[in-house]
N, C-alpha and C positions, 0 to 999 in steps of 0.2 A: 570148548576148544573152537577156535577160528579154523572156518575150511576154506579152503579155495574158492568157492562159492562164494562164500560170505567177503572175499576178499572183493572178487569183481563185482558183486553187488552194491559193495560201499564206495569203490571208483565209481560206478556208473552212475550212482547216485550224487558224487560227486559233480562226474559232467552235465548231469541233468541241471542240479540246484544253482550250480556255480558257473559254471561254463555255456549253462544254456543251450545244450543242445537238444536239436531234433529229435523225436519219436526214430523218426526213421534214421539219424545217424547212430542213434542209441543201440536198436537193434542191432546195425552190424554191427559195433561196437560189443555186445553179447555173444552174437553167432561165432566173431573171431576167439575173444578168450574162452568160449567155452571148448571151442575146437584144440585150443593150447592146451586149457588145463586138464583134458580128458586123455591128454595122451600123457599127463607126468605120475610118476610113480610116489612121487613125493611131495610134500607142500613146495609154493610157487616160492614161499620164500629162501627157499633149500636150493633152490635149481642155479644150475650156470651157464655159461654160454654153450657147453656143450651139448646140455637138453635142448637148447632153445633152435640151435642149428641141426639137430635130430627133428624135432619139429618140422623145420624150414624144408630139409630132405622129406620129409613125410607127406608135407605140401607137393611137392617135387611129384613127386609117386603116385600122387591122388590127379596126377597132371592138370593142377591149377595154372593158369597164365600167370604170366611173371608179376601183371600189376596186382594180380588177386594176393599173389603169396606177399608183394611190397605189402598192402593194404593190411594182411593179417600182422605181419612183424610190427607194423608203425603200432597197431593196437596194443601190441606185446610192449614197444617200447614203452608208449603211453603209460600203459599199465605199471611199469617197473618204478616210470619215475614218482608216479606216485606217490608208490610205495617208498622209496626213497626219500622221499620230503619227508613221511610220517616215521620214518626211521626203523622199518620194518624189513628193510635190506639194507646194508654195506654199499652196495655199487651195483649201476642196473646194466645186467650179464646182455641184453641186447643189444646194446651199444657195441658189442665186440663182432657182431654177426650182422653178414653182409646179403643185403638182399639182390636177388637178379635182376640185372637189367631190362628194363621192357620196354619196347620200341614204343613211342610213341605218335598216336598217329594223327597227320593234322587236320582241324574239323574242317566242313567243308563251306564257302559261303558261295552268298553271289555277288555278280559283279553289281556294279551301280546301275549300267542298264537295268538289267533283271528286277533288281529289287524298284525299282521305279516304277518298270510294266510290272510289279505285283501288285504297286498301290495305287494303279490307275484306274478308280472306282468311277470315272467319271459315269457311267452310264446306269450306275444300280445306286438307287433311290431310296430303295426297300430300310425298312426298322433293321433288320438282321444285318442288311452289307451295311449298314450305317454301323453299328455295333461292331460290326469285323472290323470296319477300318480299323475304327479306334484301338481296337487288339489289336493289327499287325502295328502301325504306328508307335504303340508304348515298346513291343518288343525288336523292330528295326531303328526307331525314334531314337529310343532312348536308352536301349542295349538290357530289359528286365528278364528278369528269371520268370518262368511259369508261375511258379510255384507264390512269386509277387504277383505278378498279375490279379492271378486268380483272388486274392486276400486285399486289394486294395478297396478302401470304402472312398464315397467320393468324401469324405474332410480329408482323404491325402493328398485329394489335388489344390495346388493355389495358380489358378488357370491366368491367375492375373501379372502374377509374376514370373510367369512359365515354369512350375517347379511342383515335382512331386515326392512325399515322404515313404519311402518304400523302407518295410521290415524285411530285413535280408536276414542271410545264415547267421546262426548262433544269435536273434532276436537282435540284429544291430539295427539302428535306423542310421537311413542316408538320404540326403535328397538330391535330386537327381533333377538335371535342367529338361524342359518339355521344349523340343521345338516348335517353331511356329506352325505346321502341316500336325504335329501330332494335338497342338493345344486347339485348333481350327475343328481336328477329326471330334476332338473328347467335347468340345460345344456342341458341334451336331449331335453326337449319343445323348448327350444331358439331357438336350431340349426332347429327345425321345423318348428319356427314360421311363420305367413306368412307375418308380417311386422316388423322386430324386430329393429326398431328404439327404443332409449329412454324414448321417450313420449307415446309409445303406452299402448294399453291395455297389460296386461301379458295375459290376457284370453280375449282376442277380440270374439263380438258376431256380429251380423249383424250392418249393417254399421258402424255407428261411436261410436258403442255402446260396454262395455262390456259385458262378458257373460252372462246371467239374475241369478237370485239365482236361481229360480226354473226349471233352465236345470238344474245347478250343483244339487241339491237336487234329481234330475231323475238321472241323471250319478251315484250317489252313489248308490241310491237303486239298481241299474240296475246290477252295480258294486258287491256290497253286496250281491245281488243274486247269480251272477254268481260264485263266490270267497267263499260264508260261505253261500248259498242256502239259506238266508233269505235274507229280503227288506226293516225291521224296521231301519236302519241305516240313520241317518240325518248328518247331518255337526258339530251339535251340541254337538251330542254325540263323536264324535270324537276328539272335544276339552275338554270333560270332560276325555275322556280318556288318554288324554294328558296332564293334569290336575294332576290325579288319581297316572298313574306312575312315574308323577316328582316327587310328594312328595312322596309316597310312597321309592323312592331311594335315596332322597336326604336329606326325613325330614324338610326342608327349606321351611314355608309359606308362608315368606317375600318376597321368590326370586321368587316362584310361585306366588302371588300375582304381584311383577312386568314384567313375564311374558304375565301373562293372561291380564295386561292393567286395574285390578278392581282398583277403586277409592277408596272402603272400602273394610280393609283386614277381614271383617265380613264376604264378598260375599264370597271371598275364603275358609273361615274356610268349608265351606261346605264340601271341600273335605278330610279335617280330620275322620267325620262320616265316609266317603266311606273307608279311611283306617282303622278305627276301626273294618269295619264292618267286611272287609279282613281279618283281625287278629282273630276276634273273630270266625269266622269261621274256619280258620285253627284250631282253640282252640278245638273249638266240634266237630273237624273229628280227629284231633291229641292225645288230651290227655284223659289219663284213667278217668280221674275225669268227666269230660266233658259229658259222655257215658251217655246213657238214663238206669235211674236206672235195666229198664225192663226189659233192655238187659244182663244185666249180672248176672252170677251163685250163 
């Protein structure tokens, strides 16, 4: 007899083989249905929107945040249509069940000054700020994921045509244009580097390993301190800020969208907000109308 188990064992397996996901999207991916199917009294293929919205209220109760409980239902959906293709349900009951609203909140960047006085190395020489640069450059340059960073070897760079091969989510490749300051940065590391064959790491760490995320997440704060005297600076924010000014100068979603590597160009729109916001603001410093009534004669 098929259990429930074995049901999300065989999706998951599914997304792994076919779909190509992550270790780590996998897991929650697990954490969520195993959270669903421990609270049903019955097989999953038995169940209807009613359980599923029992569920959702149980979420409710256990006071997950709104995007926690969206994130567990899309897994539920996921799960259902599955099943659905292999004809193991009639019709997937979570499609009928509404997840809550969660405010979303917008990431933070910096302005152009800012990031300018972050990459004004001019005065540090040293192997390591050489190396930094070239890290903050790929992730304000050219808008990369940590997670690429870290994984790039240099055969992904073609430093001659300014353009690098990065493995994004779900094992996609995309290449991504290097501007002339980051192609400049990644010549000086090369000529540093300490093994600079093809195969190798571009950010080599201890042995055969590359560098970890959470040096590079220290190297930035450490960076950011010294350069703009604060430390809140992540790798992340430096790709919203890479983000932020493309569009902001280019107008272009699309092409920001197939830089950043999103799968849905929803993920992207985020960054319209951030230019509104920009706008809107210059608005209530700039024009008369704008002015708080209070202030004027």
């Amino acid at each position: 007899m098929i259990t429930n188990t074995d049901l999300v064992e065989e999706f998951l397996g599914h997304l792994q083989h076919s779909k190509r996901y992550s270790i780590h999207t996998l897991n929650a991916y697990r954490r969520d249905l195993q959270r669903y199917i421990e609270g049903l009294a019955q097989a999953c293929t038995e169940a209807d929107a009613k359980d599923i919205q029992v569920f959702v209220s149980h979420l409710h109760h256990q006071r997950l945040t709104a995007k926690s409980i969206q994130r567990n239902l899309s897994a539920v959906r996921s799960f259902y249509e599955h099943l659905l293709r292999h004809d193991l349900v009639s019709a997937n009951p979570a499609r009928l069940v509404s997840a809550p609203k969660a405010t979303r909140n917008l990431p933070k960047v910096l302005d152009a000054d800012k990031a300018s006085q972050l990459l004004d190395f001019s005065d540090n020489k040293d192997d390591r700020s050489i190396r930094d640069q070239a890290i903050l450059e790929l992730f304000y340059g050219s808008g990369l994921r940590l997670s690429e960073v870290v994984n790039l070897r240099i055969s992904n760079l073609d430093l001659g045509q300014g353009f690098v091969d990065v493995l994004g989510k779900g094992n996609k490749h995309r290449l991504v244009p290097l501007g002339r300051h980051c192609v400049n940065a990644l010549n000086r590391w090369l000529a540093k580097h300490p093994n600079p064959l093809a195969d190798s790491w571009l950010l080599p760490g201890r042995g055969a390993k590359p560098l970890s995320p959470r040096t590079i997440q220290q190297r930035i704060k450490l960076i950011a301190q010294r350069q703009l005297g604060e430390n809140s600076l992540h790798p992340h924010m430096l790709r919203h800020s890479f983000a932020t000014h493309m569009l902001e100068s280019s107008g272009d979603l699309r092409a920001v969208q197939e830089l950043l590597g999103h799968a849905d160009i929803a993920t992207t729109q985020i960054y319209t907000h951030l230019d509104f916001q920009h706008l809107a603001k210059v608005y209530d410093d700039a024009h008369p109308r704008a002015r708080n009534s209070g202030n004027q004669e």
